[in-house]
C-alpha beads as a LAMMPS data file, in Angstrom:
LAMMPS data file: protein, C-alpha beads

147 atoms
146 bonds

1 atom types
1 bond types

-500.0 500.0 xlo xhi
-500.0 500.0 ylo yhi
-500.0 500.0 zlo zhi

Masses

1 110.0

Atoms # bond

1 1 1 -326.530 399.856 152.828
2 1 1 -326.533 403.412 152.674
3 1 1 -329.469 405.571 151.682
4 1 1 -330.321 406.767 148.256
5 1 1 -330.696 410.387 147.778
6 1 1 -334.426 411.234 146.746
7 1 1 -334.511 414.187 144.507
8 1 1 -337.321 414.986 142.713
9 1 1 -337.130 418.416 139.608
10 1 1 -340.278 420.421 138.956
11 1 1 -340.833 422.817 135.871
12 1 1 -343.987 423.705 134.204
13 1 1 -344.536 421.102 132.011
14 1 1 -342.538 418.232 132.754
15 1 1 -341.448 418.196 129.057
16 1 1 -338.022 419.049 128.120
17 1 1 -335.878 420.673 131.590
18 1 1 -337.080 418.539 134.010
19 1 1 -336.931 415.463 132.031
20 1 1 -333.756 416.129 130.408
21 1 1 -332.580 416.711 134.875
22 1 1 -334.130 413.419 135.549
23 1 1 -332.229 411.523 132.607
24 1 1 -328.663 413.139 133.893
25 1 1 -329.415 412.542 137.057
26 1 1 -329.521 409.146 136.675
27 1 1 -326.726 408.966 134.345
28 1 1 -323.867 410.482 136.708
29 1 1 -325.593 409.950 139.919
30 1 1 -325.894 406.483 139.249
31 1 1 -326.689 404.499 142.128
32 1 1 -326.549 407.132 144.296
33 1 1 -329.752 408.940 144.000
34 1 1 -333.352 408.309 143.473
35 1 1 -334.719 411.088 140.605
36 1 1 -338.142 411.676 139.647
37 1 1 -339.803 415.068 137.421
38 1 1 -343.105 415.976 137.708
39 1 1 -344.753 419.421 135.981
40 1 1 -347.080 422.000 136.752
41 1 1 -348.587 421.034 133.675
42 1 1 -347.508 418.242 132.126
43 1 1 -347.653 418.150 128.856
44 1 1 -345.771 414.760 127.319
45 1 1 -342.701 414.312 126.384
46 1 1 -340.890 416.785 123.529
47 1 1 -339.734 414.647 120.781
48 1 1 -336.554 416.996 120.402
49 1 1 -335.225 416.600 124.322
50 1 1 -335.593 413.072 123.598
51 1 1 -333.301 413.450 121.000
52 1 1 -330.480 415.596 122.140
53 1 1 -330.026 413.329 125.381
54 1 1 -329.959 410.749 123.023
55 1 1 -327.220 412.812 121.492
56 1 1 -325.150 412.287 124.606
57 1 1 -325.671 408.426 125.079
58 1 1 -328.971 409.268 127.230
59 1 1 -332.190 407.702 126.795
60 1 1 -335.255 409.474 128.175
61 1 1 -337.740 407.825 125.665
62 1 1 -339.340 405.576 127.987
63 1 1 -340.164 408.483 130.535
64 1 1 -343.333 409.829 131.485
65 1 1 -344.565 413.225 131.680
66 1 1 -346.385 413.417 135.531
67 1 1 -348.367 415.739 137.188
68 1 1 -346.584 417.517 140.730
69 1 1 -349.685 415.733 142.247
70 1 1 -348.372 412.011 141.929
71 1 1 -345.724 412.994 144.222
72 1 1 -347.322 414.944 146.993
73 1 1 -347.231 413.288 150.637
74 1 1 -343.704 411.691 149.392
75 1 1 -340.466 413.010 151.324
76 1 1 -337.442 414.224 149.147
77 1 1 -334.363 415.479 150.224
78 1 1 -334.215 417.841 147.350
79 1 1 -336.634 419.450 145.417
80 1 1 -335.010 421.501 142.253
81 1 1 -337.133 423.460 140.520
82 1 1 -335.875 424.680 136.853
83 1 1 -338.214 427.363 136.469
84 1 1 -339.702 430.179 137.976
85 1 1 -342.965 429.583 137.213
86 1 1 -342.353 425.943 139.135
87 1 1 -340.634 427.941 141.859
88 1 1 -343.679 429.943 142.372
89 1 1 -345.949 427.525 142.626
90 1 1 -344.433 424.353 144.389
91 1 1 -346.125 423.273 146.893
92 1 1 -344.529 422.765 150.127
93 1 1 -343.037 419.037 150.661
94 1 1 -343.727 417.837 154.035
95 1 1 -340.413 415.855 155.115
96 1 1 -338.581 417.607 151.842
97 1 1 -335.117 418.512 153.220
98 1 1 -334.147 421.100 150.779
99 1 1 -335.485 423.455 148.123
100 1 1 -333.446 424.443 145.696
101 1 1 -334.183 426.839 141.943
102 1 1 -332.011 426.254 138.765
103 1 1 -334.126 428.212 136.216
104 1 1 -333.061 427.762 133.101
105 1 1 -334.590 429.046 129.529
106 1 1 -337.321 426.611 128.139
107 1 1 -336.035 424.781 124.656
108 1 1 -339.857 423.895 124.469
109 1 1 -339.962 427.662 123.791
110 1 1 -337.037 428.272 121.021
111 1 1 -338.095 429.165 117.720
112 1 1 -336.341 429.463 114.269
113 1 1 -334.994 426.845 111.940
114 1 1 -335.025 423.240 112.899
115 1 1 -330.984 423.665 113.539
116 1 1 -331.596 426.500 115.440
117 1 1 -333.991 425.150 117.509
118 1 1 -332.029 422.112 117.907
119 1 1 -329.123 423.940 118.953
120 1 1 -330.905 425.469 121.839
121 1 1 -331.760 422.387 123.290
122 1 1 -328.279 421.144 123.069
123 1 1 -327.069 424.537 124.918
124 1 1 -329.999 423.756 127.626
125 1 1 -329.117 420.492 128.192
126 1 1 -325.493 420.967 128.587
127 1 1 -326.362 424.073 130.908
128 1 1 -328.136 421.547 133.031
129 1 1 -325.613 418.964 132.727
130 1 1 -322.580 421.475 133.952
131 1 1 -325.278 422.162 136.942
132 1 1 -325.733 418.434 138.057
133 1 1 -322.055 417.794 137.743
134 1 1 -321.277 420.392 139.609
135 1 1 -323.631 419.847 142.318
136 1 1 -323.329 415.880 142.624
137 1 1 -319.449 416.786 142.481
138 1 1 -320.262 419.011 145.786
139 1 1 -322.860 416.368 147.545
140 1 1 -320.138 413.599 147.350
141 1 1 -317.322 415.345 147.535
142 1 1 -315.868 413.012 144.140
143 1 1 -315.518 414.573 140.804
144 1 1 -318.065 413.970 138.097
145 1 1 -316.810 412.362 134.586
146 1 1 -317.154 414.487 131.449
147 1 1 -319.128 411.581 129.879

Bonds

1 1 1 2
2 1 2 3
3 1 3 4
4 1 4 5
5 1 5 6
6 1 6 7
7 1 7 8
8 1 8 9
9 1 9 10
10 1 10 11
11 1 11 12
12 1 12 13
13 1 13 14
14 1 14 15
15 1 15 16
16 1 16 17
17 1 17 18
18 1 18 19
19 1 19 20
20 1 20 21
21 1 21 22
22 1 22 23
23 1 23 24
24 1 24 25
25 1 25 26
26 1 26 27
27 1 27 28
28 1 28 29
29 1 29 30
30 1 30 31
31 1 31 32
32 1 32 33
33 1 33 34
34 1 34 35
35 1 35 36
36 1 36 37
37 1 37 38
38 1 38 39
39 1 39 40
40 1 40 41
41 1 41 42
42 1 42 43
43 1 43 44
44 1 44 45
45 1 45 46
46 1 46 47
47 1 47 48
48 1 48 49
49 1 49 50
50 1 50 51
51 1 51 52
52 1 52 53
53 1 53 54
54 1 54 55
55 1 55 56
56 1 56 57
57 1 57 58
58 1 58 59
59 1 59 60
60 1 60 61
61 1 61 62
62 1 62 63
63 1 63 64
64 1 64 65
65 1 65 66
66 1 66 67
67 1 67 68
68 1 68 69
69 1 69 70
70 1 70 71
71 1 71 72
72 1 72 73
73 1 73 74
74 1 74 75
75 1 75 76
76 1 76 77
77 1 77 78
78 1 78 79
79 1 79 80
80 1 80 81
81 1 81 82
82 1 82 83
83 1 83 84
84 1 84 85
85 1 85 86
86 1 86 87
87 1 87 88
88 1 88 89
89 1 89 90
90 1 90 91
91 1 91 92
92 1 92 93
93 1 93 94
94 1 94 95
95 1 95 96
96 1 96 97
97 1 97 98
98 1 98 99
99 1 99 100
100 1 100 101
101 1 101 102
102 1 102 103
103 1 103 104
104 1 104 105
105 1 105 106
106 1 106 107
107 1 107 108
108 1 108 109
109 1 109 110
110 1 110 111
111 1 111 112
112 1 112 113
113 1 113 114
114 1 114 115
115 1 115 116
116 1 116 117
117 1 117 118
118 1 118 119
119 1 119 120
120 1 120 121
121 1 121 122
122 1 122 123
123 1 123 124
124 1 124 125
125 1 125 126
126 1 126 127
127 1 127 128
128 1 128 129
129 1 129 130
130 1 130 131
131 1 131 132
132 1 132 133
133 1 133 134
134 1 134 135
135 1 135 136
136 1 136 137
137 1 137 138
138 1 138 139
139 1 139 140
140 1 140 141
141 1 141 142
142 1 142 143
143 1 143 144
144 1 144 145
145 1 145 146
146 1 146 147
């Protein structure tokens, strides 16, 4: 049996990046990889991310917003952080292979219309998507499906 891949994604509040990471994650790295999120901060779940992955055929409804702390003492081979803030302030992983920083804008932050906001979650998440295709497609060496 060969061994998952333990990843865990830190932003700041483990609302809308990191959760919408975890949820592709497990949707094109199937059984592959082991993904958790964790924030700073957390601060529950934003309605809208839950939405726009639910756009795509992903369901991140049943996920919970942790703290960093539930994680500490674990051993990852990756730990991606989305944003700086995250990056910053990480803590160290003992047995953590790699560190690695995608920052990417916070939707959590957008503000305008309800379309407007809407559509900057979609752009997020499909940033982020691109970013885990392309990586897992790197990692394994396969291609990644568009779906």
């Amino acid at each position: 049996m060969t061994k998952k891949t333990r990843i865990l994604v830190l932003c700041t509040g483990n609302s809308c990046r990191s959760q919408m990471a975890e949820g592709l994650f497990r949707h094109y790295g199937s059984n592959q990889i082991e993904v958790y999120s964790a924030g700073l901060e957390p601060r529950g779940i934003n309605p809208r991310a839950i939405q726009v992955m639910h756009e795509i055929g992903v369901d991140i409804s049943r996920h919970t917003s942790d703290h960093l702390s539930n994680y500490l003492g674990q051993a990852f081979d990756y730990v991606i952080t989305l944003c700086d803030n995250a990056a910053a302030n990480c803590p160290v992983f003992p047995g953590g292979r790699t560190k690695l920083h995608w920052p990417f804008a916070d939707p959590g932050e957008a503000i305008g219309s309800e379309a407007e906001i809407l559509r900057h979650f979609r752009s997020v998440r499909d940033q982020i998507a691109v970013r885990i295709k392309a990586w897992l497609s790197e990692e394994t060496g396969k291609a990644i499906s568009a779906n």
